[in-house]
PDB file of N, CA, C and O in Angstrom:
ATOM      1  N   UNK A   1     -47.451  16.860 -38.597  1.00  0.00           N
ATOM      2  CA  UNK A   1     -47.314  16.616 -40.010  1.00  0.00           C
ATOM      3  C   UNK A   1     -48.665  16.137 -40.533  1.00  0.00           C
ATOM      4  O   UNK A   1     -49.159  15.102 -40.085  1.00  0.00           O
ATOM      5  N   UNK A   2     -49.289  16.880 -41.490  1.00  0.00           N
ATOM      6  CA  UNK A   2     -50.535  16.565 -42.343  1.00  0.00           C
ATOM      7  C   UNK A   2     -50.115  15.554 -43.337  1.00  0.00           C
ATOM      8  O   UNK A   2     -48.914  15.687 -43.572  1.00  0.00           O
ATOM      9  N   UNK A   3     -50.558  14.771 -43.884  1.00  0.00           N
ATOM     10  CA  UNK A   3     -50.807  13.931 -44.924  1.00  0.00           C
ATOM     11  C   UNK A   3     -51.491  14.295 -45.728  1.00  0.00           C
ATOM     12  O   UNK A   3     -52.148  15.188 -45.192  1.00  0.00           O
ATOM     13  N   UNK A   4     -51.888  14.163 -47.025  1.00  0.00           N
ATOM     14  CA  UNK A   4     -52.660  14.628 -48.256  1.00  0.00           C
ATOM     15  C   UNK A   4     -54.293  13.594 -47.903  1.00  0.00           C
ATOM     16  O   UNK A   4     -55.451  13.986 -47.761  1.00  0.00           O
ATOM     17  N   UNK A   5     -53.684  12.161 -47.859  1.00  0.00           N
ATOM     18  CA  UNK A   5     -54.881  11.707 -47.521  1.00  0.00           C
ATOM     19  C   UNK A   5     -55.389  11.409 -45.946  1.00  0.00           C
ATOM     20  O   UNK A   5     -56.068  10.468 -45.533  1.00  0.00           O
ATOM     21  N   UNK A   6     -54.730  12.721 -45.105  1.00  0.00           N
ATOM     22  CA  UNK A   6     -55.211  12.012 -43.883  1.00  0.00           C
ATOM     23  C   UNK A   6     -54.726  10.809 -43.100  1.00  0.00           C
ATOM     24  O   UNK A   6     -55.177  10.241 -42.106  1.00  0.00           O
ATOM     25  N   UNK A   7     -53.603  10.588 -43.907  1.00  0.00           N
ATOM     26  CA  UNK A   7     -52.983   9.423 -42.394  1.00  0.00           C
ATOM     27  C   UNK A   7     -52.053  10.016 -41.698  1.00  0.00           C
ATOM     28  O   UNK A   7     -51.357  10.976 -42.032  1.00  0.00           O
ATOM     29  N   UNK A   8     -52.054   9.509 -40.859  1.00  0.00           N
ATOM     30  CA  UNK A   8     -51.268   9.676 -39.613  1.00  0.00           C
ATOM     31  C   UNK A   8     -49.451   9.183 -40.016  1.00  0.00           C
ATOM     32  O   UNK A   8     -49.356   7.986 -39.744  1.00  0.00           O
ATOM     33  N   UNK A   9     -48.542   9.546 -40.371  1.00  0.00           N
ATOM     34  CA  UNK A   9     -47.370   8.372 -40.200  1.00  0.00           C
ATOM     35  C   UNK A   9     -46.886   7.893 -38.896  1.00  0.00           C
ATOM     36  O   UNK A   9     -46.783   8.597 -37.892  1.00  0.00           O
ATOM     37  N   UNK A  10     -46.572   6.540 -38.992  1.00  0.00           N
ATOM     38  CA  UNK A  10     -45.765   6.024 -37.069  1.00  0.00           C
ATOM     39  C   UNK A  10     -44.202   6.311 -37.849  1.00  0.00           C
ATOM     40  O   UNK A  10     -43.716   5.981 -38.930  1.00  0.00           O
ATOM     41  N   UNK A  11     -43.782   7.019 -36.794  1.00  0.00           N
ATOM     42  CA  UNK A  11     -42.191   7.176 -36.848  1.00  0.00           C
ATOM     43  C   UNK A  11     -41.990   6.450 -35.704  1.00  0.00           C
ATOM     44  O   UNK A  11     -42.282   6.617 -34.520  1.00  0.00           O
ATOM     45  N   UNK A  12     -41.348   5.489 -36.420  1.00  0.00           N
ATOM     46  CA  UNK A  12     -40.826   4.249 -35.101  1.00  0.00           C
ATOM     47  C   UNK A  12     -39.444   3.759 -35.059  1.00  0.00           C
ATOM     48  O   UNK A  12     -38.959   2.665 -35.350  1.00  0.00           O
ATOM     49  N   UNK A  13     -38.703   5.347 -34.424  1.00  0.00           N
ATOM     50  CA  UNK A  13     -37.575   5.961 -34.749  1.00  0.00           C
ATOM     51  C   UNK A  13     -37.205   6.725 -33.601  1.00  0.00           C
ATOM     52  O   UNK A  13     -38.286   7.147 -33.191  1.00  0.00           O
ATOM     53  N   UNK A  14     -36.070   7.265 -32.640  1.00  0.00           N
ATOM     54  CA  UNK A  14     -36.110   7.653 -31.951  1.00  0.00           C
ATOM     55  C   UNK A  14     -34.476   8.562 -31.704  1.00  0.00           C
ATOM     56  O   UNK A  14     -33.343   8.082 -31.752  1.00  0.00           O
ATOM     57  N   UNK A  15     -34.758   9.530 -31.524  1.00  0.00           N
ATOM     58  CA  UNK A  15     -33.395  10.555 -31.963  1.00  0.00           C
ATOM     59  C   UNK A  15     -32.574  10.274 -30.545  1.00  0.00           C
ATOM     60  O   UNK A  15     -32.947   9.643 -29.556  1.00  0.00           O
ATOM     61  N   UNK A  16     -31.439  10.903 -30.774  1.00  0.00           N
ATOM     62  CA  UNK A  16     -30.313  10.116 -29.685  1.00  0.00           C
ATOM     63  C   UNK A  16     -29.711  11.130 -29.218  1.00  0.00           C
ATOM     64  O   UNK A  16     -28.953  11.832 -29.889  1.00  0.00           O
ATOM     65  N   UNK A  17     -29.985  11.312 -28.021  1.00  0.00           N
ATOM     66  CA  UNK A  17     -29.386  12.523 -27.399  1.00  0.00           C
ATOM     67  C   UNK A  17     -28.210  12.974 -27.714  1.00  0.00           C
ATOM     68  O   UNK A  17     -27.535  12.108 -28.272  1.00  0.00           O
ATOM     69  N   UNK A  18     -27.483  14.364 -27.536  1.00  0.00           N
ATOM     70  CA  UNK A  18     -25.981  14.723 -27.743  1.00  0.00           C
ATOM     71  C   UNK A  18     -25.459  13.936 -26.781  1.00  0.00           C
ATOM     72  O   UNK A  18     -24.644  13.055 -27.053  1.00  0.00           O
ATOM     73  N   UNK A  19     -25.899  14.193 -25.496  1.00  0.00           N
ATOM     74  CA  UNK A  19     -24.670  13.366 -24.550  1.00  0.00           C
ATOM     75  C   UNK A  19     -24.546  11.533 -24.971  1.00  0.00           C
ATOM     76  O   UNK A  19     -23.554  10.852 -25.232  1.00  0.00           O
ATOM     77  N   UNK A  20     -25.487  11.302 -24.918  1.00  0.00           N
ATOM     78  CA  UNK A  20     -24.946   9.777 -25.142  1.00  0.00           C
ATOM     79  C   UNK A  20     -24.772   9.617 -26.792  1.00  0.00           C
ATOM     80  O   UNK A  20     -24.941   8.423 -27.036  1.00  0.00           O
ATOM     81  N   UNK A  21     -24.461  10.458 -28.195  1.00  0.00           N
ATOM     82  CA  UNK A  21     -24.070  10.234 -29.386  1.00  0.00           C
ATOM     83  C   UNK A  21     -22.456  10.697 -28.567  1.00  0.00           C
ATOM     84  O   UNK A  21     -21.738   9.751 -28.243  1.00  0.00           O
ATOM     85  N   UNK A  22     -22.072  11.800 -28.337  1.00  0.00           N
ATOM     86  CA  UNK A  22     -20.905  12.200 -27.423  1.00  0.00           C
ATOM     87  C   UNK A  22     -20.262  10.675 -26.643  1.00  0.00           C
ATOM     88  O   UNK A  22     -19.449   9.934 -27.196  1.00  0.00           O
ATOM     89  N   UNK A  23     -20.798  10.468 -25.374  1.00  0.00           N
ATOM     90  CA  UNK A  23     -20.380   9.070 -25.287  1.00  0.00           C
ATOM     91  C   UNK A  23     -20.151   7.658 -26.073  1.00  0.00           C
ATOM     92  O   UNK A  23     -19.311   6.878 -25.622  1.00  0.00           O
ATOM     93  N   UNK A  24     -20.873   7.333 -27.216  1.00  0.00           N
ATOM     94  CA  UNK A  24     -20.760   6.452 -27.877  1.00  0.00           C
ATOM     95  C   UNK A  24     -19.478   7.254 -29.078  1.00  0.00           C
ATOM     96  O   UNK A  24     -18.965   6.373 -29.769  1.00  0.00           O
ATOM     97  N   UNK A  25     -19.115   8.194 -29.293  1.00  0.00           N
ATOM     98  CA  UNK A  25     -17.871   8.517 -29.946  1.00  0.00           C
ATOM     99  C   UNK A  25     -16.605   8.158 -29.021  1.00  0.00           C
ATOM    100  O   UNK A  25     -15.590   7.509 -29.273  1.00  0.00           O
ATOM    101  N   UNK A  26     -17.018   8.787 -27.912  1.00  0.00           N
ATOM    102  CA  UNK A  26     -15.865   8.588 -26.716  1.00  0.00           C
ATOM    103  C   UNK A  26     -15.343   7.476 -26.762  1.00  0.00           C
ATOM    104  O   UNK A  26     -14.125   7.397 -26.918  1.00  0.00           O
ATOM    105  N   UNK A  27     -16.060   6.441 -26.649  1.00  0.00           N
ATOM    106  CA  UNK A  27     -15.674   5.136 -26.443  1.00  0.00           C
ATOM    107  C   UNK A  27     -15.335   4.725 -27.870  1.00  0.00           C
ATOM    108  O   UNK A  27     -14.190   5.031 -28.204  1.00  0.00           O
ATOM    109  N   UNK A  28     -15.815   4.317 -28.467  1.00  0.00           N
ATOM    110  CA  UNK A  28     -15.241   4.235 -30.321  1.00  0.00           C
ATOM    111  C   UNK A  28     -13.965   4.819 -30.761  1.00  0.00           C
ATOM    112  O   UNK A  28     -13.259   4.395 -31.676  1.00  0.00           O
ATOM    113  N   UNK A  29     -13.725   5.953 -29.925  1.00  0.00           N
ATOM    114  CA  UNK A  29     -12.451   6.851 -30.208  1.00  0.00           C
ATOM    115  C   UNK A  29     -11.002   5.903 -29.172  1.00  0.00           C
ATOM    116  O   UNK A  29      -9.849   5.635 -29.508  1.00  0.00           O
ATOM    117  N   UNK A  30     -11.682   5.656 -28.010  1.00  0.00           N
ATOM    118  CA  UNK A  30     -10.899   5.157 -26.918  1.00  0.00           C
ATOM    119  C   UNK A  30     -10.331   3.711 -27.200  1.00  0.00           C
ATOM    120  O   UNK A  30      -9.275   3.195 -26.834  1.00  0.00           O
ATOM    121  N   UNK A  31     -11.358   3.228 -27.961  1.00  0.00           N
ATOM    122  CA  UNK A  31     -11.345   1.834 -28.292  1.00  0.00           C
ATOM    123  C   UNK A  31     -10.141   1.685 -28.820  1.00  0.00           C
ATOM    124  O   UNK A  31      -9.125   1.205 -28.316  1.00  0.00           O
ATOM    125  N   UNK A  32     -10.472   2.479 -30.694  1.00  0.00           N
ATOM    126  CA  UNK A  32      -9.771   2.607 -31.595  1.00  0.00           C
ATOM    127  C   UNK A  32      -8.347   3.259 -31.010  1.00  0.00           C
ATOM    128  O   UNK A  32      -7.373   2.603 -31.379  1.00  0.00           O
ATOM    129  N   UNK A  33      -8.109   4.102 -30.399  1.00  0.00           N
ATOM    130  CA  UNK A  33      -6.914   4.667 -30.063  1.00  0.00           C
ATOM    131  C   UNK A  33      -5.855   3.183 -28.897  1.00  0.00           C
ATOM    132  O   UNK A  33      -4.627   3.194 -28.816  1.00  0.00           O
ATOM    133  N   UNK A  34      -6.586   2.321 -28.317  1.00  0.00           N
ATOM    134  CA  UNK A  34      -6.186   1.186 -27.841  1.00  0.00           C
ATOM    135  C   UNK A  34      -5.863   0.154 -28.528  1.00  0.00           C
ATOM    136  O   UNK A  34      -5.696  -0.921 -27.951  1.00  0.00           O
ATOM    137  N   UNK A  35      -5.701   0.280 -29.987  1.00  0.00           N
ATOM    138  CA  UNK A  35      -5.808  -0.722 -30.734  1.00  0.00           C
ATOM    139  C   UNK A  35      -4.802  -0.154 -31.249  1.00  0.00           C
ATOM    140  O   UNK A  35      -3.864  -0.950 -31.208  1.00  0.00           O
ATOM    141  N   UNK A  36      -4.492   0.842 -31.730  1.00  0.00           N
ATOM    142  CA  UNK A  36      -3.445   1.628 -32.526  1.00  0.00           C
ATOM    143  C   UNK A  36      -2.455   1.073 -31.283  1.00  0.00           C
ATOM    144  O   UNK A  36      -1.753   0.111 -31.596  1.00  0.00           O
ATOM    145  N   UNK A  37      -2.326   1.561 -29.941  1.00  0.00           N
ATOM    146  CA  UNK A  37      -1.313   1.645 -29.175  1.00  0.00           C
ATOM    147  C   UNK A  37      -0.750  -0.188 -28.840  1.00  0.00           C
ATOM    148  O   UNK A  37       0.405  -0.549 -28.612  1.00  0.00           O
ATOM    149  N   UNK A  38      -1.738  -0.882 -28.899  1.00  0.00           N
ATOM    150  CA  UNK A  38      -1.533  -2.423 -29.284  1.00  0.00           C
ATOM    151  C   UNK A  38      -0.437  -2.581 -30.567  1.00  0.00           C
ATOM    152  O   UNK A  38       0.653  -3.144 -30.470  1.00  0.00           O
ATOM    153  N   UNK A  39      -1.032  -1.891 -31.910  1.00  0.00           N
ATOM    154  CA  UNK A  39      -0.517  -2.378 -33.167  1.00  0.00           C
ATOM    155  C   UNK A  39       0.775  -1.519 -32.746  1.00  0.00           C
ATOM    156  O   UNK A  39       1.743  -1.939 -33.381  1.00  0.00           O
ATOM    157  N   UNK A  40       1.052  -0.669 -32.061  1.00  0.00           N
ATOM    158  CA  UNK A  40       2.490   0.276 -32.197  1.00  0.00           C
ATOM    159  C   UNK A  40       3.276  -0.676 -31.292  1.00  0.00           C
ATOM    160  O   UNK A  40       4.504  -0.586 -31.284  1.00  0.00           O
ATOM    161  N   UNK A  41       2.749  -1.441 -30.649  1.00  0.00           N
ATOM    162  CA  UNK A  41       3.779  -1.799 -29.405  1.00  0.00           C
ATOM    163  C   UNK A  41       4.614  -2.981 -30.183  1.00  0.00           C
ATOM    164  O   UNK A  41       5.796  -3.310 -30.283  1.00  0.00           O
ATOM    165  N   UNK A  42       2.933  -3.585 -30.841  1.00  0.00           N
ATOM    166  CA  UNK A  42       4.011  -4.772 -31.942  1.00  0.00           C
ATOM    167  C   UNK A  42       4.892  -5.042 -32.804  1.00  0.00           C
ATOM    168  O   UNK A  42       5.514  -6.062 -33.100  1.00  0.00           O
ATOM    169  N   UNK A  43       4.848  -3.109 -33.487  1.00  0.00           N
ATOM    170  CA  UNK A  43       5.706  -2.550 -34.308  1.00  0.00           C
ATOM    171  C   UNK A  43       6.853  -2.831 -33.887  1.00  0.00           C
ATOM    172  O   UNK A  43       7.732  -3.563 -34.342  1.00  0.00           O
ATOM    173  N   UNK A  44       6.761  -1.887 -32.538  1.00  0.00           N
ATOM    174  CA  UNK A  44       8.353  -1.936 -31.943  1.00  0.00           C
ATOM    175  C   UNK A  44       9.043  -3.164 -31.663  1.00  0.00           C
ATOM    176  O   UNK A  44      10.192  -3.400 -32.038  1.00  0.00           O
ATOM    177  N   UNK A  45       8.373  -3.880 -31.046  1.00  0.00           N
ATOM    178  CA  UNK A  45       8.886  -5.116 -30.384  1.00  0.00           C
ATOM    179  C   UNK A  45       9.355  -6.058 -31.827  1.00  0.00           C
ATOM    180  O   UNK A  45      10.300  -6.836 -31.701  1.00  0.00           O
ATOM    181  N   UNK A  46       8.707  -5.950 -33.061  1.00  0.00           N
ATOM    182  CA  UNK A  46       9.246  -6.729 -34.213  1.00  0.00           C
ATOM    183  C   UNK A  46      10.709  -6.005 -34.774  1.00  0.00           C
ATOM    184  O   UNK A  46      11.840  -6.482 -34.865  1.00  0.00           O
ATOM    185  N   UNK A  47      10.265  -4.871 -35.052  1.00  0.00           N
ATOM    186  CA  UNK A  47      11.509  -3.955 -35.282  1.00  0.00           C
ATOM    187  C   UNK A  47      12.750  -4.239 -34.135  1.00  0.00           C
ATOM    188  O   UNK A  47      13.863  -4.611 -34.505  1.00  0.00           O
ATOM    189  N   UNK A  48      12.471  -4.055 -32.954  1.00  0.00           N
ATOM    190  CA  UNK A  48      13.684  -4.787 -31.870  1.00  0.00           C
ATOM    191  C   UNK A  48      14.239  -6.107 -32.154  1.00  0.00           C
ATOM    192  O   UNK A  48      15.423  -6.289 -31.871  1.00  0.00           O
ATOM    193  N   UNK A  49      13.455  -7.203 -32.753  1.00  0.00           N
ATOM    194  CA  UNK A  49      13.470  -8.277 -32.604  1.00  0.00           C
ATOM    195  C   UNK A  49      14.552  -8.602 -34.412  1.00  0.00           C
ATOM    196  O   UNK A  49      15.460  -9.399 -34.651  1.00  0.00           O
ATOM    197  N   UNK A  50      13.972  -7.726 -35.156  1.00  0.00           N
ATOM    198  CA  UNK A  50      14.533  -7.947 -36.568  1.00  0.00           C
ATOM    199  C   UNK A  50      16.023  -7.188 -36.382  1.00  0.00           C
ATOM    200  O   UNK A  50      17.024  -7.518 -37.018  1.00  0.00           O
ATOM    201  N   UNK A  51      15.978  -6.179 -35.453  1.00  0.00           N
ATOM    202  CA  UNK A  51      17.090  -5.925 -35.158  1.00  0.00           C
ATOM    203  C   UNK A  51      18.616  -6.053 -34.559  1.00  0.00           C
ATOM    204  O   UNK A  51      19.755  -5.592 -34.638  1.00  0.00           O
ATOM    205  N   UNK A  52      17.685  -7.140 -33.822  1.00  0.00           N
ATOM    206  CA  UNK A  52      18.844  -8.234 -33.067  1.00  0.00           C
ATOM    207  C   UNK A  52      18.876  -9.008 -33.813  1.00  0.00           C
ATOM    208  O   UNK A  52      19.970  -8.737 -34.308  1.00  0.00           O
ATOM    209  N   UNK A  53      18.486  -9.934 -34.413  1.00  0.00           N
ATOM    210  CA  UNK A  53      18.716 -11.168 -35.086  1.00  0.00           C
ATOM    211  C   UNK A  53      19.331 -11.287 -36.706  1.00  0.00           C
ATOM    212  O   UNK A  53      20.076 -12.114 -37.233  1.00  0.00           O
ATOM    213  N   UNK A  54      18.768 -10.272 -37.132  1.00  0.00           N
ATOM    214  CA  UNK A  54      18.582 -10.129 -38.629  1.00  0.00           C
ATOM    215  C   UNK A  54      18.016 -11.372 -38.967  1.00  0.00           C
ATOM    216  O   UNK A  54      18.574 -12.229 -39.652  1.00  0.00           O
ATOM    217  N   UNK A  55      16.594 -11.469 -38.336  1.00  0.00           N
ATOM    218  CA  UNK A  55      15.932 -12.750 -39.346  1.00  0.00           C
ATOM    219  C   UNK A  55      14.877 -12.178 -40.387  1.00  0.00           C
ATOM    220  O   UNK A  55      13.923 -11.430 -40.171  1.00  0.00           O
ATOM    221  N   UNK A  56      15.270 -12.682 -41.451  1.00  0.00           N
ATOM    222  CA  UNK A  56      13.874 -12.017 -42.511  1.00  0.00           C
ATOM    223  C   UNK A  56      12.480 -12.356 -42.214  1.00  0.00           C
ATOM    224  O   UNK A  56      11.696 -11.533 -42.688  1.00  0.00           O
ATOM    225  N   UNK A  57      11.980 -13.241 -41.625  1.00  0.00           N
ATOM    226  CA  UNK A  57      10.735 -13.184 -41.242  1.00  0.00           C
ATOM    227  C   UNK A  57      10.508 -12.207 -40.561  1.00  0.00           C
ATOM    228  O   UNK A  57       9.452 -11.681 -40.913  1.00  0.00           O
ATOM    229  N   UNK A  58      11.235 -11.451 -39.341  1.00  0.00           N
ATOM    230  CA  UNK A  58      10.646 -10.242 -38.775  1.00  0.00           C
ATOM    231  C   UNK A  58      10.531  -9.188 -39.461  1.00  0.00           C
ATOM    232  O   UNK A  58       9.835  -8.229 -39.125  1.00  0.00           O
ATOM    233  N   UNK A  59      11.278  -9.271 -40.608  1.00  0.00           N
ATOM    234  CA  UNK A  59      11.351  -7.978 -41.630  1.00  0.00           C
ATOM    235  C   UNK A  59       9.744  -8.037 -42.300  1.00  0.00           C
ATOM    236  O   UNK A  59       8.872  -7.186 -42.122  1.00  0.00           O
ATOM    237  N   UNK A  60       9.653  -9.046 -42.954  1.00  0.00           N
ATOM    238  CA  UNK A  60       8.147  -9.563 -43.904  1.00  0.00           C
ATOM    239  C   UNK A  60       7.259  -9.119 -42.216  1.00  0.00           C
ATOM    240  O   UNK A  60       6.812  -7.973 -42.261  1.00  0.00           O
ATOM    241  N   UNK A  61       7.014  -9.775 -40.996  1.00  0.00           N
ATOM    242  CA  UNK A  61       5.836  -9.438 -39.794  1.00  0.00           C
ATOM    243  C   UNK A  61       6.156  -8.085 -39.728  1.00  0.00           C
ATOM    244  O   UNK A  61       5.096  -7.474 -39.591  1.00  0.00           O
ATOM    245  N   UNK A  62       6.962  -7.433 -39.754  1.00  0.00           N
ATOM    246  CA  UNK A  62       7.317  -5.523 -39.477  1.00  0.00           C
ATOM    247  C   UNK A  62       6.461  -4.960 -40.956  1.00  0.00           C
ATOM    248  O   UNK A  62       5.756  -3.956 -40.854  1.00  0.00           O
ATOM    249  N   UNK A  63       6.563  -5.561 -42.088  1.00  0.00           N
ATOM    250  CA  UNK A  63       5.944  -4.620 -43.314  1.00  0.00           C
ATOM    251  C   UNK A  63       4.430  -5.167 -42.805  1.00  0.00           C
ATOM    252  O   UNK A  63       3.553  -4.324 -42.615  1.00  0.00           O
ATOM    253  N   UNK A  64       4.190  -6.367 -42.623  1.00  0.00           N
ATOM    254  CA  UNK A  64       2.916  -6.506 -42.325  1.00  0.00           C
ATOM    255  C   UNK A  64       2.060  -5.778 -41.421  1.00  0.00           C
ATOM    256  O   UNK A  64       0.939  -5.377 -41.733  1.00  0.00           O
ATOM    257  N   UNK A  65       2.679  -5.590 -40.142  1.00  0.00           N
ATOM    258  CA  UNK A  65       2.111  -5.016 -39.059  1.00  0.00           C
ATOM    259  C   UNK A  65       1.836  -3.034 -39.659  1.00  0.00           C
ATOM    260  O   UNK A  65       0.984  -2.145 -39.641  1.00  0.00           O
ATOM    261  N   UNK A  66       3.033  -3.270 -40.046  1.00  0.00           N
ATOM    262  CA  UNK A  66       2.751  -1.922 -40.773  1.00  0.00           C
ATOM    263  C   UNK A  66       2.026  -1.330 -41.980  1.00  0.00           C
ATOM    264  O   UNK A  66       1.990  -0.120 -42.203  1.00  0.00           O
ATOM    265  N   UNK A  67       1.395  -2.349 -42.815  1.00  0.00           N
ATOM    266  CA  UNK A  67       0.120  -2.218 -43.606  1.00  0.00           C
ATOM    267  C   UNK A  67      -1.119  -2.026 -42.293  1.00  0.00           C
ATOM    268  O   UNK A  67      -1.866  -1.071 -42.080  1.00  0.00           O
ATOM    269  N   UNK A  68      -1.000  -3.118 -41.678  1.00  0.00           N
ATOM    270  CA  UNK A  68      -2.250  -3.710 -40.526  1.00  0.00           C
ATOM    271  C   UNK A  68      -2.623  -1.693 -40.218  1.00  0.00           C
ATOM    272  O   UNK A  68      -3.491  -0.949 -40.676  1.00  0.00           O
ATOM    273  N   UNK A  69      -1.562  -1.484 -39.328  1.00  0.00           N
ATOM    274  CA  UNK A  69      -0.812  -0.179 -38.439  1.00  0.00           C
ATOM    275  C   UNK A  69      -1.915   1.014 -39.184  1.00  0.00           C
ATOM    276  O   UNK A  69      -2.880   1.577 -38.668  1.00  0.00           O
ATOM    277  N   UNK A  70      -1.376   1.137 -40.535  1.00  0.00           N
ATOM    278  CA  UNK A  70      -1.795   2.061 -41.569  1.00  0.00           C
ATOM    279  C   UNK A  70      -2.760   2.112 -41.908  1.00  0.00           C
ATOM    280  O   UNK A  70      -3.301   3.185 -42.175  1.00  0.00           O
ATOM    281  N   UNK A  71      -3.618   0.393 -42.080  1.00  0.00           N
ATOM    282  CA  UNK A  71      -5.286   0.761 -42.509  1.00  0.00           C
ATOM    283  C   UNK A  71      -5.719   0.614 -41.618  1.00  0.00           C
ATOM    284  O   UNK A  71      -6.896   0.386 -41.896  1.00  0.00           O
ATOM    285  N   UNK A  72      -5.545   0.549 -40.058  1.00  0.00           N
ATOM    286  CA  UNK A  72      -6.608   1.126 -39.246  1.00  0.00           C
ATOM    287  C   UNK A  72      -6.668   2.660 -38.944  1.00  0.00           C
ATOM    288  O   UNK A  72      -7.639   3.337 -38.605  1.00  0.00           O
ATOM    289  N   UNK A  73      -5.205   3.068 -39.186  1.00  0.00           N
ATOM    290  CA  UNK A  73      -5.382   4.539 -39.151  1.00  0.00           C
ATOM    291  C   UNK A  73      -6.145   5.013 -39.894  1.00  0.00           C
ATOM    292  O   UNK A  73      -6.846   5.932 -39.468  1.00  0.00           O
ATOM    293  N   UNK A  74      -6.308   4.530 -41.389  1.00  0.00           N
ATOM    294  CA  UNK A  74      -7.327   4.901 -42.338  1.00  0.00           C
ATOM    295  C   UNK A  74      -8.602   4.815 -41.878  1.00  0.00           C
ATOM    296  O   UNK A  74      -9.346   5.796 -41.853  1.00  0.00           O
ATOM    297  N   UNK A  75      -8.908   3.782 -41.529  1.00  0.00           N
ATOM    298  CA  UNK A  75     -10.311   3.500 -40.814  1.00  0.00           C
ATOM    299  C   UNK A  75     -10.906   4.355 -39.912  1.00  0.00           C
ATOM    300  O   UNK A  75     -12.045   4.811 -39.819  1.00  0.00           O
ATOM    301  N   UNK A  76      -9.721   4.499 -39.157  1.00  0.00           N
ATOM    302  CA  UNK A  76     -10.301   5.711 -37.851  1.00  0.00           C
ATOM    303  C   UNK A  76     -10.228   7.098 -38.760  1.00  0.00           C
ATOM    304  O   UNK A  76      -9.911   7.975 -37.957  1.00  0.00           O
ATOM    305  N   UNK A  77     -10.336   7.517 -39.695  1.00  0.00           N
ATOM    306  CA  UNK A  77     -10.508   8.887 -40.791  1.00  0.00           C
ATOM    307  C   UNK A  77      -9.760   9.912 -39.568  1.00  0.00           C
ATOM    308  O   UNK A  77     -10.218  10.944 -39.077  1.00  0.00           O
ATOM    309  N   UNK A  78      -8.497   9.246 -39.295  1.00  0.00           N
ATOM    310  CA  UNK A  78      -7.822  10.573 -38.958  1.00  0.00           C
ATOM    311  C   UNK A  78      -6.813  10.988 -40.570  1.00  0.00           C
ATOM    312  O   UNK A  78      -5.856  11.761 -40.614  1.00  0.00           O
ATOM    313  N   UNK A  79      -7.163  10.522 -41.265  1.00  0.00           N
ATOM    314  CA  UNK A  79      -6.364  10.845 -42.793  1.00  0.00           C
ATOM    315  C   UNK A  79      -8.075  11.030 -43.451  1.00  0.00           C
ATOM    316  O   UNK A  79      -9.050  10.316 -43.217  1.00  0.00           O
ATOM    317  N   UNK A  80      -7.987  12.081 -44.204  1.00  0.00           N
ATOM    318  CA  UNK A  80      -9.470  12.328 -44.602  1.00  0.00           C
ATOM    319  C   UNK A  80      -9.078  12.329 -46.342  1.00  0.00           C
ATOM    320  O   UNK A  80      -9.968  12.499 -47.175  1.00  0.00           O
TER     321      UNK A  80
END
């Protein structure tokens, strides 16, 4: 790359291979998909729990978990 007046630029910057941009998705994906399977388990187990008892607090922790549930799905842009 020429410059008009002759300088040099420092690119002090360094591009990132496919395989390890590939690996750093992998894991971000793995992460996130472990976190979903966390928030689903809590789903269930509140939903079981509101189901035996009929206590309204598990009803209010079940809508909650299920906002929680929903905007990480958002987050992970599997809804585009």
């Amino acid at each position: 790359m020429h410059h008009t007046k002759h300088y040099q630029p420092v690119f002090d910057f360094t591009l990132q291979t496919r395989r390890s941009y590939y690996q750093t998705v992998r894991l971000k994906e793995s992460l996130n998909s472990a976190l979903q399977g966390a928030v689903g388990i809590f789903f269930v187990y509140t939903l079981l729990s509101w189901l035996v008892t009929r206590y309204r607090l598990y009803l209010w922790l079940l809508v909650f978990v299920t906002g929680v549930g929903l905007y990480a799905i958002k987050l992970c842009r599997l809804f585009h």
